[in-house]
Backbone as numpy.savetxt, mean C-alpha at the origin, in Angstrom:
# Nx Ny Nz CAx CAy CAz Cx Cy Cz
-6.99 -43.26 10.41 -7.63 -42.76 9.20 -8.12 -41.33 9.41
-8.99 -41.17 10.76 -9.11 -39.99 10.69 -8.16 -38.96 10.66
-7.14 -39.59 11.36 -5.82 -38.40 11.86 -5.24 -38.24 10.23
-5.67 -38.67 9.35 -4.80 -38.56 7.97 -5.65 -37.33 7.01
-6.90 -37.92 7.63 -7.70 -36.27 7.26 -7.37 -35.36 7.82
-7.28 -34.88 8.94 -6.89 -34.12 9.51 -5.79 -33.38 9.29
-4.74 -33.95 9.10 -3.30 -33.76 8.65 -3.32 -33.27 7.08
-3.66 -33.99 6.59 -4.31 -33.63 5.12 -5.12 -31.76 5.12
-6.21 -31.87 5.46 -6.95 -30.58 5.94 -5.77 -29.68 6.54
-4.75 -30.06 7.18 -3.75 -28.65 7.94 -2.92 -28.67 7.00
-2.81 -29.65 6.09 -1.53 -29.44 4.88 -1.85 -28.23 4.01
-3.54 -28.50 3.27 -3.88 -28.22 2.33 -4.58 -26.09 2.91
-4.12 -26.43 4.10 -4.81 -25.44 4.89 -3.61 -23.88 4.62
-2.12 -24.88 5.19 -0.96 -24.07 5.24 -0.61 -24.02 3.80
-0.81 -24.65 2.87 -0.37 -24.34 1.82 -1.52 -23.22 0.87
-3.08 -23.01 1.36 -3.35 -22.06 0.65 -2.70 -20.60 1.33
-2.44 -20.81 2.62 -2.23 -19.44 3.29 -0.79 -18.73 2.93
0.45 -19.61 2.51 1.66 -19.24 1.91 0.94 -18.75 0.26
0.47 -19.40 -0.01 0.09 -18.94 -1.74 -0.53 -17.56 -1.62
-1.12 -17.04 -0.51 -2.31 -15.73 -0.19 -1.47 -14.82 0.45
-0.63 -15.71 1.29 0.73 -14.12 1.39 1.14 -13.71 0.43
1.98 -15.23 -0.40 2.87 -14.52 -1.62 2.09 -13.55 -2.30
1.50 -13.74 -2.80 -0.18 -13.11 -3.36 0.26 -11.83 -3.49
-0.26 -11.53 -1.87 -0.60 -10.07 -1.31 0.95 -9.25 -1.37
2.26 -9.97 -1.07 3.44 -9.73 -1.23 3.72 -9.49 -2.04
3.16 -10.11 -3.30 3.69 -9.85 -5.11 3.18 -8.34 -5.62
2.02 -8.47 -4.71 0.92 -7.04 -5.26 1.50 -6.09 -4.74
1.94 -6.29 -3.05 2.45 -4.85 -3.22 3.52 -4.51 -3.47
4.70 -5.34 -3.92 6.14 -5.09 -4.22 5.90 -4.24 -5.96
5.02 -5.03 -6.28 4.48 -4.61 -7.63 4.10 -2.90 -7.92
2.93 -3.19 -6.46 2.31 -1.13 -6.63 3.73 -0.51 -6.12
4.44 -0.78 -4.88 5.68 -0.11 -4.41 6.67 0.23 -5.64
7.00 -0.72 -6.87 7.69 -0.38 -7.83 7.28 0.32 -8.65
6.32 0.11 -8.75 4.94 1.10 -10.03 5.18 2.46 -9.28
4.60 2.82 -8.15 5.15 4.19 -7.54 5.76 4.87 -7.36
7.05 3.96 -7.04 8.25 4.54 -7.23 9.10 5.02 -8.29
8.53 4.08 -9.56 8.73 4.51 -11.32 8.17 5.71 -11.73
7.21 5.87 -11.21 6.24 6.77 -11.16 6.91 8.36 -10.70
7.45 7.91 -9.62 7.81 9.72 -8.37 9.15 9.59 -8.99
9.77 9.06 -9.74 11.05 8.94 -10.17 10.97 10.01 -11.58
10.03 9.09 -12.17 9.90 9.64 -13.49 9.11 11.47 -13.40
8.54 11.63 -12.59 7.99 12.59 -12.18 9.13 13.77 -11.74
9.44 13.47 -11.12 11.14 13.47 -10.52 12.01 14.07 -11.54
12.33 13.67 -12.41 13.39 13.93 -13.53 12.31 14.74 -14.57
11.29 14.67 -14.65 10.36 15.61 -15.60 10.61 17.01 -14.75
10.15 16.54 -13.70 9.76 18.41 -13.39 11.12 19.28 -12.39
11.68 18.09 -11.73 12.62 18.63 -11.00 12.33 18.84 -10.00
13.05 20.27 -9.09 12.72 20.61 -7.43 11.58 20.64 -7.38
10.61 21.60 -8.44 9.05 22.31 -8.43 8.58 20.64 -8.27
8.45 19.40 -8.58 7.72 18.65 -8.46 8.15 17.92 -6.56
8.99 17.87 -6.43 9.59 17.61 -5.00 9.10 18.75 -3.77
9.15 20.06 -4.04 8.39 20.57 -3.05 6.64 20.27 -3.21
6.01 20.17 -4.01 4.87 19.78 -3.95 4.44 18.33 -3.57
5.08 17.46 -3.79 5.20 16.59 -2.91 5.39 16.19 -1.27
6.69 17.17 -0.86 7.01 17.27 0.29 5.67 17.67 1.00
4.81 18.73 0.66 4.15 19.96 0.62 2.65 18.87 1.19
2.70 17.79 -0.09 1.18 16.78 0.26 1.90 16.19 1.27
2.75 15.57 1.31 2.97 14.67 2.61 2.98 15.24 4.17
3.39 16.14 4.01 2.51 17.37 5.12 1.66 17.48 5.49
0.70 17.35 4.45 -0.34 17.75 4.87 -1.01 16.66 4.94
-0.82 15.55 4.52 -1.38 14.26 4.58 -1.31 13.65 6.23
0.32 14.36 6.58 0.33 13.00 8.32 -0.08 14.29 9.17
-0.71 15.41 8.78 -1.26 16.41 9.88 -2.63 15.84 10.99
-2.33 15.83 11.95 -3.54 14.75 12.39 -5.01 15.35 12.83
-4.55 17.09 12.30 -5.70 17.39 12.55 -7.66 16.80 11.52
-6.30 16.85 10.07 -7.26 15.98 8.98 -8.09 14.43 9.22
-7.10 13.78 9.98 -7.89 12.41 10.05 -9.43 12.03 10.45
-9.61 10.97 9.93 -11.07 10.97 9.80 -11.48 9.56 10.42
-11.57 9.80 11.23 -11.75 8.25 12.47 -10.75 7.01 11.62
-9.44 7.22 11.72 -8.45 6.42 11.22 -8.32 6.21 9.75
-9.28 7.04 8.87 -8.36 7.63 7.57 -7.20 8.17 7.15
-6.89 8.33 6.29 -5.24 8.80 6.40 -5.93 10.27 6.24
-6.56 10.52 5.33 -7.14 12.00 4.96 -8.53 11.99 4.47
-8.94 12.68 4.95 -10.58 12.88 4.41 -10.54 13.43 2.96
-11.62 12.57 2.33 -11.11 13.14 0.73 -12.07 14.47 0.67
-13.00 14.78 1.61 -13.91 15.42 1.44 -12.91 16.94 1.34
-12.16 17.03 2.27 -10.57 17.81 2.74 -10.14 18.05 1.68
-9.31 16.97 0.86 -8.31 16.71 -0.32 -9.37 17.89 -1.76
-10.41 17.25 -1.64 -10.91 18.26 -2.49 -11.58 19.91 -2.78
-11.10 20.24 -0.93 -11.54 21.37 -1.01 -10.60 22.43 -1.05
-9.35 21.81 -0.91 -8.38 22.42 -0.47 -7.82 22.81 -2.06
């Protein structure tokens, strides 16, 4: 009897943790497509001028002199610049 709780409790255990991946999996396939609709559409509006400014942040974004005890970028940075 006890072992049926138990078993029960690891069922009900593994099945919230697949539901909390998918979850987190749905969300970001979701923002990844939203973004990418996004730099696409951005993309075909402005052309090269919007692609070098892009290139231009991502530069300056993985420069490691900016990081901020494992921030990607200090916003304090982002806004002064």
């Amino acid at each position: 009897m006890f072992l049926c709780h138990i078993a029960a409790i690891g069922l009900y255990l593994f099945i919230y943790i697949v539901i909390v991946l998918y979850s987190y999996i749905l969300i970001f396939l979701y923002r990844y497509c939203a973004i990418c609709l996004l730099l696409y559409c951005l993309l075909v509006a402005w052309g090269y001028y919007f692609l070098y400014i892009y290139i231009l942040f991502l530069f300056l974004t993985s420069t490691s002199i900016f990081y901020n005890r494992g921030c990607r970028l200090s916003i304090i940075w982002l806004f002064t610049v």
